[in-house]
GUDRENPA-979427 format. One record per residue: x, y, z of N, C-alpha, C in turn; residue in three letters. Coordinates in steps of 0.02 Angstrom, whole numbers, padded with zeros to 5 digits, always signed. Atoms other than C-alpha are relative to their C-alpha. Example, Ala and Ser with C-alpha at 12.3 -4.5 7.8 and 13.67 -1.06 7.14 Angstrom:
2
+00045-00059+00000+00615-00225+00390+00045+00060+00000ALA -00042-00059-00003+00684-00053+00357-00039+00055+00037SER 
END
This chain:
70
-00062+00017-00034-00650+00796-00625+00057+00041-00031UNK -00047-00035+00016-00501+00892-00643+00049-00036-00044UNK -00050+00032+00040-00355+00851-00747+00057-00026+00040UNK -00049+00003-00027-00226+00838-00615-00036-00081+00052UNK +00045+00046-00034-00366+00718-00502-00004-00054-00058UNK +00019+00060+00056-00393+00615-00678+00094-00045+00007UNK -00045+00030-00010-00209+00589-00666+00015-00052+00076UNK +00005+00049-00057-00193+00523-00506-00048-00056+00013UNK +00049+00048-00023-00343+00412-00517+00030-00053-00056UNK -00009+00049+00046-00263+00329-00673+00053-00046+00034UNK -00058+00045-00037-00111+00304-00568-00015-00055+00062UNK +00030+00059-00069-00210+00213-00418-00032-00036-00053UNK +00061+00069+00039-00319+00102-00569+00069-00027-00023UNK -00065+00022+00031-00127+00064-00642+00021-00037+00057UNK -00014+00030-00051-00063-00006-00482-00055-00046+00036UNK +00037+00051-00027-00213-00083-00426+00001-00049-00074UNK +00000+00039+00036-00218-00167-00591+00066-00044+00000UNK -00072+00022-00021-00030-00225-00563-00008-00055+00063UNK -00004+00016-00055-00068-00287-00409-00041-00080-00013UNK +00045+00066-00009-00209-00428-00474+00033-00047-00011UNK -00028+00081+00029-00083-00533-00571-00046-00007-00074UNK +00049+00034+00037-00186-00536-00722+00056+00050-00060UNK -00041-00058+00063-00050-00389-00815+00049-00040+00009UNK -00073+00021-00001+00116-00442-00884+00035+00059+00017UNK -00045-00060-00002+00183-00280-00879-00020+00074-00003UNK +00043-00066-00013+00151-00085-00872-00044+00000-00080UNK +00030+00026+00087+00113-00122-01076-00082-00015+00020UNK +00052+00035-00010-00035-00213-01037-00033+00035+00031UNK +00064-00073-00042-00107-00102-00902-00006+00060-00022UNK -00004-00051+00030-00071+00042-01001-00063-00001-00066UNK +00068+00045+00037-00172-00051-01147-00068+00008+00016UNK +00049+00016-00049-00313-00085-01021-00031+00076+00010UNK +00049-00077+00011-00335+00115-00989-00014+00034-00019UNK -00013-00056+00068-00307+00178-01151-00060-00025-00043UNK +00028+00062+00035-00394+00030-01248-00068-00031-00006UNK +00051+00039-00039-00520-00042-01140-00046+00058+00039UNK +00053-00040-00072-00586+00085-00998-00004+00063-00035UNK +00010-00053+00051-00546+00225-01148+00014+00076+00045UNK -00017-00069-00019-00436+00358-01052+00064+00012-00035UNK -00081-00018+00037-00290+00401-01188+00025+00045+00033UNK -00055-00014-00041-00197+00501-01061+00036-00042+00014UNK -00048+00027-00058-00133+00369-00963+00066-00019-00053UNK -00085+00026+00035+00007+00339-01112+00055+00053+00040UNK -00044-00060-00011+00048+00520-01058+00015+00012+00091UNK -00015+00013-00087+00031+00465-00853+00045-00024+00002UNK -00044+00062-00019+00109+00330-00858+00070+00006-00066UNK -00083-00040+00037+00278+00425-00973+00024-00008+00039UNK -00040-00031-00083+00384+00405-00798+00042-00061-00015UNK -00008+00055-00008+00506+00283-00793-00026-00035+00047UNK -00007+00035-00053+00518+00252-00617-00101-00039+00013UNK +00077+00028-00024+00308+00216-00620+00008-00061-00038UNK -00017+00050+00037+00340+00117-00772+00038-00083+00032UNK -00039+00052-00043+00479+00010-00668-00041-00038+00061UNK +00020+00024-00064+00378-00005-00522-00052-00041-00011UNK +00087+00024+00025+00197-00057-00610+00066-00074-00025UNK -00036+00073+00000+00316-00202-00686+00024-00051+00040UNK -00031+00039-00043+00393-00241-00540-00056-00027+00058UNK +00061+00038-00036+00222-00265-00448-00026-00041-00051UNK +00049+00044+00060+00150-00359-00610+00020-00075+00022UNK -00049+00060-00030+00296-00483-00568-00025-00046+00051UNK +00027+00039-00066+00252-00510-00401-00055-00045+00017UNK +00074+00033+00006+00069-00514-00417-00006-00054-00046UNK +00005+00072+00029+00102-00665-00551+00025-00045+00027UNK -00035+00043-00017+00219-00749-00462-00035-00042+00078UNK +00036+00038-00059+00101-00767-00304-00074-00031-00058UNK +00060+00033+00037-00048-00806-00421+00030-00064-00031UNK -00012+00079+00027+00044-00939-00494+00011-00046+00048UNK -00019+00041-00054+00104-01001-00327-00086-00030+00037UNK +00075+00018-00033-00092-01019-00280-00034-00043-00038UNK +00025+00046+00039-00121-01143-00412+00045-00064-00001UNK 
END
């Protein structure tokens, strides 16, 4: 896989992870692909604010309906 394709795939596993409700914040999913699934780029993907802002601002969401479903 290319380097530019590795990036973009971290950024679709970052947002889909955002999306479950199970992350507090880009922290956590960042964690998760560095940590866990063992791709130390994504500290250097996910450097952006505005991705940063946005992965939080879906984390939000996705908790706030997961909590509403309990």
């Amino acid at each position: 896989m290319k380097k530019q394709e590795l990036k973009n795939r971290i950024i679709d596993w970052a947002y889909e992870y955002a999306k479950t409700g199970d992350y507090e914040n880009y922290q956590a999913i960042e964690f998760q692909l560095c940590y866990v699934d063992g791709y130390l780029i994504a500290r250097t993907v996910l450097d952006d604010y505005f991705i940063r802002d946005e992965l939080n601002e879906f984390c939000q969401e996705a908790r706030r309906k997961k909590q509403e479903k309990v």
